[in-house]
N, C-alpha and C positions, 0 to 999 in steps of 0.2 A: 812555462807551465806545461803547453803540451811536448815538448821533448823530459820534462820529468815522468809522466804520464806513457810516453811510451819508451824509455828504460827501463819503468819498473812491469811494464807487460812483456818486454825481450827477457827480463831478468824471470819473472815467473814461469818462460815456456823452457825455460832449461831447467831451472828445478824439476819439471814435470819430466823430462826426457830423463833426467839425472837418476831421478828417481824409477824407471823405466828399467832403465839398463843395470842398474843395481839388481830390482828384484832376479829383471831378468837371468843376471851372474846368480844367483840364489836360488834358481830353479835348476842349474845343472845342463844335464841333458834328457831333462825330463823332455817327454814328446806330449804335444798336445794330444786332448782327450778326441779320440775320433770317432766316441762312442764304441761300444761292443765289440769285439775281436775276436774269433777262433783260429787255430790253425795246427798244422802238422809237424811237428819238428822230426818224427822218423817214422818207418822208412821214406828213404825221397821216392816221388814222383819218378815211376818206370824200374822201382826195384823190382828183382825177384827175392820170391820167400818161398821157404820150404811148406812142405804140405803137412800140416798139423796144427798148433798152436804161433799165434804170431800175435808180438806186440806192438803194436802202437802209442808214440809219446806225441799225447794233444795238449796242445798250451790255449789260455782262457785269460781275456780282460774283460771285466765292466767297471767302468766308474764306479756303480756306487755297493759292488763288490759279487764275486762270483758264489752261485746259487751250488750248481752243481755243471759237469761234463759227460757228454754222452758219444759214441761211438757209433758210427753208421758204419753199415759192409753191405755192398751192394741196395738201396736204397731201404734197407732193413734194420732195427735196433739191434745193436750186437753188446754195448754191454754200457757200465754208466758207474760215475765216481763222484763221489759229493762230499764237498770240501768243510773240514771241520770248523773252518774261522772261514764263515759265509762274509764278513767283511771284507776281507780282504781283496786285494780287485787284480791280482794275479793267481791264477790256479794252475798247475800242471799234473797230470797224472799220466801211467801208464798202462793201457788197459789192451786186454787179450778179445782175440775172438779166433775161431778153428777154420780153418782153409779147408774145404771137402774134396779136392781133386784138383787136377791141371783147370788154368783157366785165368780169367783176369778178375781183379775185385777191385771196386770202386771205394775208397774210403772217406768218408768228411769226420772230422770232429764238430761239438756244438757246443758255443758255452750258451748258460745259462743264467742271466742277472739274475742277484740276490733280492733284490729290491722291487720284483716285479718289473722288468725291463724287458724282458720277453726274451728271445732266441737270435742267434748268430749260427750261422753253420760256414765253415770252413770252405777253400778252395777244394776240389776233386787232386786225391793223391790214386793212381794207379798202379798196383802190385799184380804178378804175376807171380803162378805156381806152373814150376816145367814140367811137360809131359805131353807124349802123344796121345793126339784126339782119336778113339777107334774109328774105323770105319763103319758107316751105320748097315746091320745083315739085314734089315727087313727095309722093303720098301715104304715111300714115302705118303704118310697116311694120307688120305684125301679129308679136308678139314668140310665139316657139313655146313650145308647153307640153313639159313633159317627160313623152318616154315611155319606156315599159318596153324595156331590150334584149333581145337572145337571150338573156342568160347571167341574166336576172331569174328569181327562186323566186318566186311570186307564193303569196297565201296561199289558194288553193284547193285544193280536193279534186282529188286525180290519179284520171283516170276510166281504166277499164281500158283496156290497151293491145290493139290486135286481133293481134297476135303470140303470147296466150296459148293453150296447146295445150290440147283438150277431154280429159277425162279418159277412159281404153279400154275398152271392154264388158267386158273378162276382166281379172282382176287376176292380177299377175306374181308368182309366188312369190318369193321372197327366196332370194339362191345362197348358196354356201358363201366365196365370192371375191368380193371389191370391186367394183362396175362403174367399170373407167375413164373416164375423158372421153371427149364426143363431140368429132371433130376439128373438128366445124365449131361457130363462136361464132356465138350470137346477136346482133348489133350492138343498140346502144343505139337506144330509141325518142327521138322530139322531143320530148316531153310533156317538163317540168324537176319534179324530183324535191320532193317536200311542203315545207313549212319543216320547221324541227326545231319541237319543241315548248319547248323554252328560248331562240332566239332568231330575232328577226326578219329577216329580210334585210332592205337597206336601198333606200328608195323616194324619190326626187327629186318632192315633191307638190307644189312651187312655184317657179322661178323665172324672174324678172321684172326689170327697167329701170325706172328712173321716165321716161324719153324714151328713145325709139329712135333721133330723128336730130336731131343736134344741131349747131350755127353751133362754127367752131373756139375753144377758150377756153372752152364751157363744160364745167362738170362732170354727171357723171350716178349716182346710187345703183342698187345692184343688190340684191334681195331674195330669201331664199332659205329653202325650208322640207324638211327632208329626215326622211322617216318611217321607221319600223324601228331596225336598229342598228348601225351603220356603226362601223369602226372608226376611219375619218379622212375626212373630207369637205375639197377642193379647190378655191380659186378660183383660177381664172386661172394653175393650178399653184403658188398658196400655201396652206398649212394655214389653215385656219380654224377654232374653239371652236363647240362648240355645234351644235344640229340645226337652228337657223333663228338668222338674223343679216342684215346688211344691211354693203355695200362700199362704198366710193366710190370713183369713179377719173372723171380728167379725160381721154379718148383723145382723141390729135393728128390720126388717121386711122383712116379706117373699118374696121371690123376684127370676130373674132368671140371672145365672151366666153365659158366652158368652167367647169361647176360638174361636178364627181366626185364620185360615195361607194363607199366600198373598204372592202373584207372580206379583213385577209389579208395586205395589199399589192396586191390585185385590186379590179380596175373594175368594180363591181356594175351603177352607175344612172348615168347623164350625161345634160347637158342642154345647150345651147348658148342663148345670147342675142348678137345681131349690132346693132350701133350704127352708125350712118352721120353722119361727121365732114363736114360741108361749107363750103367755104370764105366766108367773108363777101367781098359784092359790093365794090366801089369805090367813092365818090364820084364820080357822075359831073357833075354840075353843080355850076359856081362857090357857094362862100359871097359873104359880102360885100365890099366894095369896104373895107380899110382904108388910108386915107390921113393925111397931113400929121401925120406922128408927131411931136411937144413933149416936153421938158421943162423941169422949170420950173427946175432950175439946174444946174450939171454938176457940183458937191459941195454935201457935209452933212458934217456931224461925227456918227459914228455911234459913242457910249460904249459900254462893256462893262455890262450894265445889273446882272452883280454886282459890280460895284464900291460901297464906300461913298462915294466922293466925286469922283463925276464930272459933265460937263457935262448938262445938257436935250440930250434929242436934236433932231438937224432932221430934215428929210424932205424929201420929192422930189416932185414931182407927175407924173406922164404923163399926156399926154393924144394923142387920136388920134380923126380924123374915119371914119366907120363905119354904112354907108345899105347896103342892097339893095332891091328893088322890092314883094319879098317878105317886107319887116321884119325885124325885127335880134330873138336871143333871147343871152342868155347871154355878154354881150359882158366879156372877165375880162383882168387881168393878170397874165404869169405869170414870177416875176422868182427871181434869189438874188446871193448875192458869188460871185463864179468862184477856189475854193478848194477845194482837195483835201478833202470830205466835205461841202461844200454840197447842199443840197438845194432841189430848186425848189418855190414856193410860189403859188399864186393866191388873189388876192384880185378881186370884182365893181369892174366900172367902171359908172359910173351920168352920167346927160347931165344937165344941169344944166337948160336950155330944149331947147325944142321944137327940132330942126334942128340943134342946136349939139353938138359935138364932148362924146365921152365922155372920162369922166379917173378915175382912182385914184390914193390917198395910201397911196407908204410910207414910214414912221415908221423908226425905229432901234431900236425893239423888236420891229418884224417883221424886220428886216436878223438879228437876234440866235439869232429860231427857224430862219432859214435857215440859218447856219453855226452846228454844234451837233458838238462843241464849239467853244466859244470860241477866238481864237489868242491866247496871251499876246504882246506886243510891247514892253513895260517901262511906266515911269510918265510915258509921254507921248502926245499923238493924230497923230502924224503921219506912223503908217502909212499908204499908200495902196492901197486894193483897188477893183476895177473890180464894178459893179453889173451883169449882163447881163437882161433883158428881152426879152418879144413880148407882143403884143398879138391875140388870139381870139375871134372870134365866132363865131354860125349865124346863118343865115336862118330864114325862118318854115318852108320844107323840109326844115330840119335840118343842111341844108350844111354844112360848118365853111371857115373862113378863118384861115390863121395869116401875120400879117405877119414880117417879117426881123428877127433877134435885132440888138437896140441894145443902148447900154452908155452907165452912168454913172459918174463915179469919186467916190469916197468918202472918206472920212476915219476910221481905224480907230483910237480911243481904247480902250484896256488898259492895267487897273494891276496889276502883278502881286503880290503881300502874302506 
């Protein structure tokens, strides 16, 4: 009896596992839920990008489906996409924001659950825009310390005021009747009246800039330490936690920065800090001479590289002749497919001998990190998309040279499953 009894409890823990592995085969390569997701699919981390218009492709999960996406540049809103079928729990968009000058920019993406899930923001992607930083012509401002206003209680001893009356040789007997007021007031003296003995007024004891004048595009932190006991302290006319802390902010133009501490709703202690935004110079000297731009065929078959059974890719060569008198540094191609959420890419070109023309290989799996996502097109290669290109150097000055955007046409293999 008990060996029937436990046959039929070995035979039920396999049905359960049976059962296990089944669904599990029926779920694919689904990934579990990890909750909320944002991220950057282009440009990568340490791209450079030109100065003007630059796009960003952010990708978005939430379980119980994405609200909308938003676009950070340098800790600042740059732009936002909100997706028609809020169920859905995959979103991608690709959304723009303006480079203002040589410099670096900090990017995040943010999804946003649809369902009231709250926010996700993205790993930090880093872009650069090339250009030399001028040299600053005026000297470096002296950043002011903060001082005390009129309306400061300072914690000293109040020393007698000279308005006080000497007491009279005779003393006044005491009447039977009140003495009324005298009609004339004694007006208040300038001395500011003690602290209390429970709390401090509050005292602005630091603050400070990490630069005072900065090339347009960068950023600057601002540091702050404020003594006593303030009811609410103010940057730049935001609240801010805490009796010391540290801001960041990127100014587009020069301007003056404002730290408050308030007793009340009142303006105890203030302090100002001024930053001077200056524009970066121009280029004024030629880069290099790029000429007699190649390529080495004018298609390739370019597969979907997740597919299971598609062709080898081919590739493309460009090449392009590139001399200055002042030597050549950093000479790159910079290419994509000309598709709605393409992104551009560089890759180094390198010369093969002495004197002879520079060139770069692209493959079909750099074509694939370019357009991200994929376009399905059915189970055949013989979409056609146009490859666009330029070709970039400096000189040993730093110059830069960009030749005229070329274009090659392609061959676009997707199978769709």
């Amino acid at each position: 009896m008990k060996s029937n009894r436990r046959y039929r409890a070995i035979l039920a823990g396999l049905l359960v596992v049976t059962t296990l592995i089944l669904a599990s085969c029926a779920q694919g390569l689904v990934a579990l839920d990890m909750g909320p997701r944002a991220w950057v699919g282009g440009p990568p981390d340490g791209s450079e990008v030109p100065w003007g218009t630059v796009s960003v492709m952010c990708h978005g999960y939430a379980g119980g489906g994405v609200s909308h996406l938003e676009l950070w540049v340098n800790g600042a809103f740059a732009n936002r996409a909100t997706n028609t079928a809020p169920d859905s729990e995959y979103f991608t968009a690709s959304m723009t924001f303006e480079t203002t000058g040589p410099g670096r920019y900090v990017v995040h993406c943010r999804t946003y659950g649809g369902d009231g899930g709250g926010m996700v923001q993205s790993d930090p992607v880093n872009l650069t825009v090339a250009g030399e930083e001028p040299t600053p012509t005026t000297e470096e401002e002296e950043i002011p310390t903060a001082t005390p206003t009129a309306t400061e209680a300072p914690p000293t001893e109040v020393p007698p005021t000279s308005t006080s009356v000497p007491p009279t040789p005779t003393q006044v007997p005491p009447t039977s009747t009140s003495i009324p007021p005298t009609s004339t007031r004694i007006p208040p003296t300038s001395t500011p009246l003690p602290p209390s003995p429970t709390r401090v007024p509050p005292r602005i004891t630091s603050f400070e800039v990490s630069k005072s004048q900065i090339t347009l595009g960068e950023c600057v932190t601002f540091s702050y330490v404020v003594a006593g006991s303030p009811d609410a302290i103010f940057f730049d006319g935001e609240g801010v936690g805490g009796p010391s802390g540290s801001v960041d902010r990127c100014p587009t133009a020069t301007r003056e920065f404002e730290l408050t501490a308030e007793v009340g709703g009142q303006v105890v202690d203030r302090a100002t800090v001024t930053v001077v935004v200056i524009q970066p110079s121009p280029t004024v000297n030629a880069g290099p001479s790029i000429t007699n731009i190649q390529e080495s065929s004018d298609h390739m078959d370019w597969p979907d590289v997740y597919c299971n059974y598609c062709q080898y890719p081919g590739q493309v060569t460009i090449s392009a002749n590139i001399s200055d008198p002042d030597g050549v540094t950093g000479p790159k191609l910079t290419y994509r497919i000309n598709a709605d959420g393409a992104q551009w890419q560089s890759i180094g070109m390198n010369q093969v001998q002495t004197g002879g023309p520079y060139s770069a290989v692209i493959s079909g799996e750099s074509l694939q990190h370019s357009l991200n996502p994929p376009v399905p097109t059915g189970p055949s290669c013989t979409t056609t998309r146009t490859l666009q290109y330029y070709v970039q150097a400096r000189d040993g000055l730093r110059n830069l040279s960009k030749s005229a955007t070329g274009t090659v046409t392609v061959h676009y293999c997707s199978i769709v499953r």
